[in-house]
N, C-alpha and C positions, 0 to 999 in steps of 0.2 A: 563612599558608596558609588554605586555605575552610576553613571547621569542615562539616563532614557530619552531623552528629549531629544527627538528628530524631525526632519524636516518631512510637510504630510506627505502622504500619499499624490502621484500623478492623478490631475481630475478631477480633484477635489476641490467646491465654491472656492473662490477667495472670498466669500464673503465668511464663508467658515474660519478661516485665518489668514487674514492680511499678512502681504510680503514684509511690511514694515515691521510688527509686530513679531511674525515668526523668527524675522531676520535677527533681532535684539536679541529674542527670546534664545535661539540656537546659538548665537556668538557668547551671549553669558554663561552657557553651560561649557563653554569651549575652553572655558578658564578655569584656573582655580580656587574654591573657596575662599573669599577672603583678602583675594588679589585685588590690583586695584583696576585690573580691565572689567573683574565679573562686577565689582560694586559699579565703575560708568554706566556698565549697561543695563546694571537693573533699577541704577536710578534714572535713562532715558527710557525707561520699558514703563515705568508709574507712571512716568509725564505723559505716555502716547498713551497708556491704557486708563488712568485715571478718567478722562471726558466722556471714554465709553461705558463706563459702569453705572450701576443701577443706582440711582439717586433719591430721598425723601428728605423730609424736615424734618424727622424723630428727633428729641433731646441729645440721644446715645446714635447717632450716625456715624459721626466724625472714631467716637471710640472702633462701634465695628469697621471702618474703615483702615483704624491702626493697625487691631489686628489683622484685616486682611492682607496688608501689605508684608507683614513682619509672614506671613504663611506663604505669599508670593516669593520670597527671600530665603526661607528652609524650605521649602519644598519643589519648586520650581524643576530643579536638578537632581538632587541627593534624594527629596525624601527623607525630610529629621524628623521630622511630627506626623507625616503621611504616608501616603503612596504618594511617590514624586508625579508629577505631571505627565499626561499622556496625549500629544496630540491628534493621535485616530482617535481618540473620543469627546475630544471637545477643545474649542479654541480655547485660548486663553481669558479673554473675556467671558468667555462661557464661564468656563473654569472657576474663575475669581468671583464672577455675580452669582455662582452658586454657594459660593462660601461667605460673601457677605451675607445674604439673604438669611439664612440660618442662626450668623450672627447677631442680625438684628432681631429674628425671633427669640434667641436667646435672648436677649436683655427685656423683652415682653415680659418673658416669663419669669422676668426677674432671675436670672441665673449671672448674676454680677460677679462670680468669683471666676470665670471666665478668663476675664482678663490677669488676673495674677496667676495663673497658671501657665498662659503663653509670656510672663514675666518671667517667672521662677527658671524656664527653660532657658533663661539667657543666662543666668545667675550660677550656673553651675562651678563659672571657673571665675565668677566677680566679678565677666563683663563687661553687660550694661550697666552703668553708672544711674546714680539715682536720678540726675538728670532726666534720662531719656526716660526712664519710668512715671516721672513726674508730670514731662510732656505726653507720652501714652495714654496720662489720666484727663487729659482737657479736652473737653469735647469740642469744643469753640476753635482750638489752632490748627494749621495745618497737618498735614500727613506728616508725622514723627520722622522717618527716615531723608524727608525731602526736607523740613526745618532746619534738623540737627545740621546737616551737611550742606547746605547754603550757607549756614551760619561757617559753619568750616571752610569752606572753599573762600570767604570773604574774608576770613584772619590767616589763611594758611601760611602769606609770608612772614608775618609775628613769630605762627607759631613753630613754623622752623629751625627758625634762630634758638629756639628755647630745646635743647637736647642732651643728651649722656657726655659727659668730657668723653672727648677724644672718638667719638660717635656720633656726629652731624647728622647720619641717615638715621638714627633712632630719634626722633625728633615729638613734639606734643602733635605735631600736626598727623604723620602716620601711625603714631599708637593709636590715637583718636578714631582716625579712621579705621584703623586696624578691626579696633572694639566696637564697631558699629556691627549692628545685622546686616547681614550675615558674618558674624565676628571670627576671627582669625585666633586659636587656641593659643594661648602662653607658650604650651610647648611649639607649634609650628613656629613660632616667633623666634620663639630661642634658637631653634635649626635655624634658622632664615639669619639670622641678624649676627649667630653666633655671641650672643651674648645671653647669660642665666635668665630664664625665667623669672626668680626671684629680685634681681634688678631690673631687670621689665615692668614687672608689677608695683614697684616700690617707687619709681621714676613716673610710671602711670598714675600712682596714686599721690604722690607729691605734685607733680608737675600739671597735668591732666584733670584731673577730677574735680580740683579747683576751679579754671578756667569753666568747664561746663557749670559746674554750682554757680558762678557767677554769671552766666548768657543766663541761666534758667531765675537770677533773681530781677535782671533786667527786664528778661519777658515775664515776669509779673507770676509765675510758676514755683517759687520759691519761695517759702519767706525771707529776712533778712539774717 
């Protein structure tokens, strides 16, 4: 879909939209879904926006937090769940503390099925792995998208090594990534890689989905 996301208006506060922030903000949409420039930037975009957002001690924080991020990730550019971002109408931080807020009244109101609904949207083509679903569910651990991918960037030389005979670049460490949110389709993969989808998924699902099962029983997230 078009990405919208432009840099504001001449003369307008910077307190409206920090340079820092827009600057993240505009280079992630300058990529492509799923690439691994747009995922840097919008995992440096949580890190700088994260301390400015609206904060409480509710039980269910951390939850509307996940989802807010996973909406910062579809929507930001594309617009997969929304209207993509606009910024002649509100900075980013605007933006985002109006969607947590909401969030968190939603779970007041006891509206819990919330949350598997912005699940079920990653699940279309199998994804998110249950892992990250499992993490989504704890309200106690950090921001889902910034755990999962520390934990990644920390094994990445392991999981390199671990890949398709005769295919080094198809490796546990870039599928992994691959499948994170903002998640990179099977079929783009398959264009990309030249190799079937169906060994994509099946390499994913053998090689991949394991490893995550296993961080998720070490962080206490799993059973055994």
């Amino acid at each position: 879909m078009r990405t919208v996301l432009r840099q504001s208006k001449p003369g307008r506060s910077m307190d409206y939209f920090p340079d820092e922030i827009c600057q993240l903000a505009c280079e992630a949409c300058r990529h492509n879904m799923g690439s691994v420039e747009r995922q840097r930037r919008l995992t440096q975009l949580i890190r700088l926006v994260k301390p400015r957002l609206w904060h409480d001690h509710s039980p269910y924080y951390q939850d509307a937090l996940q989802q807010t991020w996973i909406y910062l990730c579809q929507n930001l550019c594309e617009g997969k769940t929304a209207k993509p971002y606009n910024p002649d109408i509100a900075s980013v931080v605007t933006w985002l503390n109006a969607y947590l807020k909401f969030r968190l009244l939603d779970f007041e109101r006891g509206i819990q099925t919330d949350r598997k609904r912005y699940i079920s949207a990653y699940n279309d083509e199998g994804g998110t792995t249950d892992i990250v679903e499992k993490l989504a569910a704890k309200p106690e651990i950090p921001p889902i998208l910034e755990r999962v991918q520390d934990w990644l960037e920390q094994n990445a030389h392991d999981f390199r090594r671990i890949h398709i005979t005769n295919h080094p670049k198809i490796n546990c460490y870039e599928m992994i990534r691959r499948r994170l949110p903002p998640e990179a389709s099977w079929q783009s993969l398959e264009k990309e890689f030249g190799v079937s989808y169906k060994t994509l998924e099946s390499f994913y699902r053998r090689q991949c989905k394991p490893r995550l099962r296993e961080f998720g029983r070490t962080e206490g997230h799993l059973n055994s």
